[in-house]
Wavefront OBJ file of the C-alpha trace (Angstrom):
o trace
v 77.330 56.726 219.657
v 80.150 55.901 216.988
v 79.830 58.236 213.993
v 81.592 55.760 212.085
v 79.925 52.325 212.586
v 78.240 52.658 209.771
v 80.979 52.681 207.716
v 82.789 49.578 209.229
v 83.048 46.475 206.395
v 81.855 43.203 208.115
v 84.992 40.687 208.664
v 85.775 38.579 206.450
v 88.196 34.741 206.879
v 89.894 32.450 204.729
v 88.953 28.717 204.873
v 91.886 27.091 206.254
v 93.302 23.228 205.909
v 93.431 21.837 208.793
v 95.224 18.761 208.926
v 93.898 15.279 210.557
v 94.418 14.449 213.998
v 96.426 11.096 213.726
v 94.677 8.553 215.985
v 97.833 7.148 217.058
v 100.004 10.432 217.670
v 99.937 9.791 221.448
v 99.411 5.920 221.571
v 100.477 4.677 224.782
v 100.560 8.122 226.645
v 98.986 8.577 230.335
v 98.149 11.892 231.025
v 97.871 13.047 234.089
v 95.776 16.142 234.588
v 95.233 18.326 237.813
v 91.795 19.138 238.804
v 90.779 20.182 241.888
v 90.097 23.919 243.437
v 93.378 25.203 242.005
v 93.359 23.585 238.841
v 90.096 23.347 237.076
v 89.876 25.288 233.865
v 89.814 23.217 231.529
v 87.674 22.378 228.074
v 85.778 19.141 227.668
v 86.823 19.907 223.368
v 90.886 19.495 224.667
v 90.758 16.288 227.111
v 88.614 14.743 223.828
v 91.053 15.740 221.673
v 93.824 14.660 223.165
v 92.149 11.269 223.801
v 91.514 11.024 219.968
v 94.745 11.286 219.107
v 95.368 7.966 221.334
v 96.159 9.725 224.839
v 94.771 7.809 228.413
v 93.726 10.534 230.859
v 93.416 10.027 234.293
v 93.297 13.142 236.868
v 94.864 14.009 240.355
v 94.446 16.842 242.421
v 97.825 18.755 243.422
v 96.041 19.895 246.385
v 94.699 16.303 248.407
v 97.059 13.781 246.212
v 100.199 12.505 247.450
v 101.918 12.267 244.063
v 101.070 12.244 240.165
v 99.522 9.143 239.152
v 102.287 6.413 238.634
v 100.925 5.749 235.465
v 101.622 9.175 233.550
v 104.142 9.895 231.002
v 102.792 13.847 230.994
v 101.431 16.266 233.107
v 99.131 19.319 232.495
v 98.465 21.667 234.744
v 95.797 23.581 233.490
v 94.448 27.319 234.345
v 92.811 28.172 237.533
v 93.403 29.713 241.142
v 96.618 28.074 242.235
v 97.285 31.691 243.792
v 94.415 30.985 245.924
v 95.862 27.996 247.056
v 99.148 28.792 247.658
v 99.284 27.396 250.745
v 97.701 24.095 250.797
v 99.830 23.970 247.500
v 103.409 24.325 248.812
v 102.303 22.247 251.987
v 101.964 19.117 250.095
v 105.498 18.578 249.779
v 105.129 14.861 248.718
v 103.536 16.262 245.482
v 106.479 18.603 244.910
v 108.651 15.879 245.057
v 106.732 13.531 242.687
v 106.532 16.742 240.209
v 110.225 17.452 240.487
v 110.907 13.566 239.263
l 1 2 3 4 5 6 7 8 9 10 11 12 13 14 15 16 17 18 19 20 21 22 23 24 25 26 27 28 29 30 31 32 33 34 35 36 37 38 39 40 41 42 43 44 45 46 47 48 49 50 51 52 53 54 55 56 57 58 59 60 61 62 63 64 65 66 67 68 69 70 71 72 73 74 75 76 77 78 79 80 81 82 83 84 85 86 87 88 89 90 91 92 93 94 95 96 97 98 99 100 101
């Protein structure tokens, strides 16, 4: 099918240094993270990481919640369908608010 697969040189990659995740980097962080319907891509490998490096996570849904957990110094909003919830989204105008603070 392609005359010239045969002739394609496998890939090849450097080792890289990676540096150490300090375990106190984010000491005394809350973050908040949005999962529900609209918000729920996200990697089990990220939350863990971010909880090595010292991080609490606790999780609200933008959708049902009336405002970010009082508790958070961050917020991620990770990928999804928010576009498919566009309404139920910009309904929840208490949430707005408590994003916009």
């Amino acid at each position: 099918i392609l005359p010239f697969l045969d002739t394609l040189k496998p890939v090849q990659f450097m080792a890289q240094h990676i540096p150490a995740v300090s375990p106190d980097a984010l000491s005394g962080k809350t973050i908040a993270i949005a999962r529900d319907d609209a918000f729920s891509f996200t990697y089990t490998a990220n939350v863990t990481l971010l909880q090595d490096m010292g991080a609490k996570i606790c999780y609200f849904s933008p959708i049902w919640d009336g405002s970010i957990p009082t508790e958070a110094t961050a917020v991620w909003l990770p990928g999804g369908y928010p576009e498919l919830h566009a309404r139920a989204l910009s309904d929840n105008k208490s949430m707005i608010s408590s994003l916009n603070r």
